[in-house]
N, C-alpha and C positions, 0 to 999 in steps of 0.2 A: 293391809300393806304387805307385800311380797319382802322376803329374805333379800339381803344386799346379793348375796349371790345366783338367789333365782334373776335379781335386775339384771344382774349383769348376762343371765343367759339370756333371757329377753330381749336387751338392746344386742345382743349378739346374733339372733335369730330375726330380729326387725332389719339392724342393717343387711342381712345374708338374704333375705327374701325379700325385702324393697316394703315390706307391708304391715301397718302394726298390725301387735297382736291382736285377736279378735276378730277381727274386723272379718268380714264375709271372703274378701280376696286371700286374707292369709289362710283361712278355715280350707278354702277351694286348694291352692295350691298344696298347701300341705297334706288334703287327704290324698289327693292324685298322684303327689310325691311318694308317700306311704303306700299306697296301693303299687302303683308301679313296682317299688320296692320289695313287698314282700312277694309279688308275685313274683317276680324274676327270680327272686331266691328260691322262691318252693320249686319254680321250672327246674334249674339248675341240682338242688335237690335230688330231684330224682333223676335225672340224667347221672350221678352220681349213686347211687341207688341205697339211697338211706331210706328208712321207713316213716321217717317224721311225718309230721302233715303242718299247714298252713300255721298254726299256732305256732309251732316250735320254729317255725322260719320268722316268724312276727318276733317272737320273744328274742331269736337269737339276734338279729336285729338292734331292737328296740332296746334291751339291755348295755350289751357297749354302747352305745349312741348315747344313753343316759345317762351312763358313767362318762365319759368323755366331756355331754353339758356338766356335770357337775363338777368335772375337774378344770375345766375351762374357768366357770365363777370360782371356784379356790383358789384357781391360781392367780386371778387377775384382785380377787377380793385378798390373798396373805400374800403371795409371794410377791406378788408389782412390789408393795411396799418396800421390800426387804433389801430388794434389787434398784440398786440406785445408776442405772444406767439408761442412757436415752432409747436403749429396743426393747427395755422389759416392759413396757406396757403393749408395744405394739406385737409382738413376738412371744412374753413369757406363755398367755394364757392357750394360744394357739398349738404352743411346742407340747403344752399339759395335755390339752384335749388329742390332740394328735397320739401322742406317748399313750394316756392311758385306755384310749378308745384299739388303740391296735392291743395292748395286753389283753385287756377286756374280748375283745376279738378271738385272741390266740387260749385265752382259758378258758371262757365261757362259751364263746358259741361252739367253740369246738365240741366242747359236752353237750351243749346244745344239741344239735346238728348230727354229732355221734358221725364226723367227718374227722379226716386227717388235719393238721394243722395250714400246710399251703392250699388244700381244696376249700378248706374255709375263708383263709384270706382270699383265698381266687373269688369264690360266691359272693363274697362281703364289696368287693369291689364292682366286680360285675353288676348285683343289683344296686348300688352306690350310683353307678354310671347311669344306668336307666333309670335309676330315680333325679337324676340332675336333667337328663333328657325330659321327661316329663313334666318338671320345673319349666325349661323353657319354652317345652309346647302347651304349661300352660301361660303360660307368659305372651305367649303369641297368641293364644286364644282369646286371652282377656285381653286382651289391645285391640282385638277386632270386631271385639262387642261393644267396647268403648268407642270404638270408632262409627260402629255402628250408631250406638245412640247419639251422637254429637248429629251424627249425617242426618237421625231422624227427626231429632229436638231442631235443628234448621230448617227442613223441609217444612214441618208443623209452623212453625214459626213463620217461613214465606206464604205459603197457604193463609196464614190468618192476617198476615199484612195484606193480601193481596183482598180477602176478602172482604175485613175493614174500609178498603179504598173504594170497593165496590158500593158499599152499602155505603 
């Protein structure tokens, strides 16, 4: 059984992708979100002309993100409590993850990355942006496979009525 605060990253990351966790569709879109992601960042990278390579654009990445989920579940697992006001639930955890995912950002990846502080926030966004892109194009990918299969589990299905009537 997962920590109160991994749930809470969990039900954070089910509602934001539409998909539970596990599940084949969440596994799909979030590699393709990731990938996108750090490719854009390594592109950008070098454009930039840092010597890093793909790792260190993954890690610089992957690291604030992770602090950001984990300050998101702290903040919704101690501070909602604390705060007795009707936006701390919906607001407090959101403000955490935002706050410490930019600090995270501005200390780490910067070392990371071995980038200036606005070229990093610049990169961090940039590949941010093409990884929500990717999200929707896979979102529209998997609607028209889904659509797909309904079209073909009906075709199959007319076919065997018809053949039934036959025989």
């Amino acid at each position: 059984m997962p920590l109160p605060g991994i749930e809470s990253v969990i039900r954070m990351l089910e509602a934001l992708l539409g998909y539970e966790v596990g599940t084949p569709l969440f596994n799909v879109t979030v590699g393709v979100s990731l990938l996108a992601w750090v490719i854009v960042a390594r592109v950008f990278m070098a454009m930039f002309s840092t010597k890093r390579g793909i790792f260190a654009a993954f890690f610089a990445l992957a690291v604030p993100l992770l602090i950001g989920l984990l300050a998101y579940g702290m903040a919704e697992l101690h501070a909602v409590p604390l705060v007795e006001a009707d936006w701390a639930p919906a607001a407090l955890p959101w403000v955490g993850f935002g706050l410490f995912l930019f600090l995270a950002v501005l200390v780490l990846a910067k070392r990371i990355l071995d980038l200036p502080a606005g070229v990093t926030v610049f990169v961090y966004i940039v590949a941010t942006s093409a990884a929500i892109g990717a999200y929707f194009g896979t979102q529209v990918t998997m609607g028209v496979i889904e659509y797909g299969e309904q079209q073909v589990e009906e075709r199959d299905k007319r076919v065997k009525d018809e053949l039934d009537s036959l025989l």
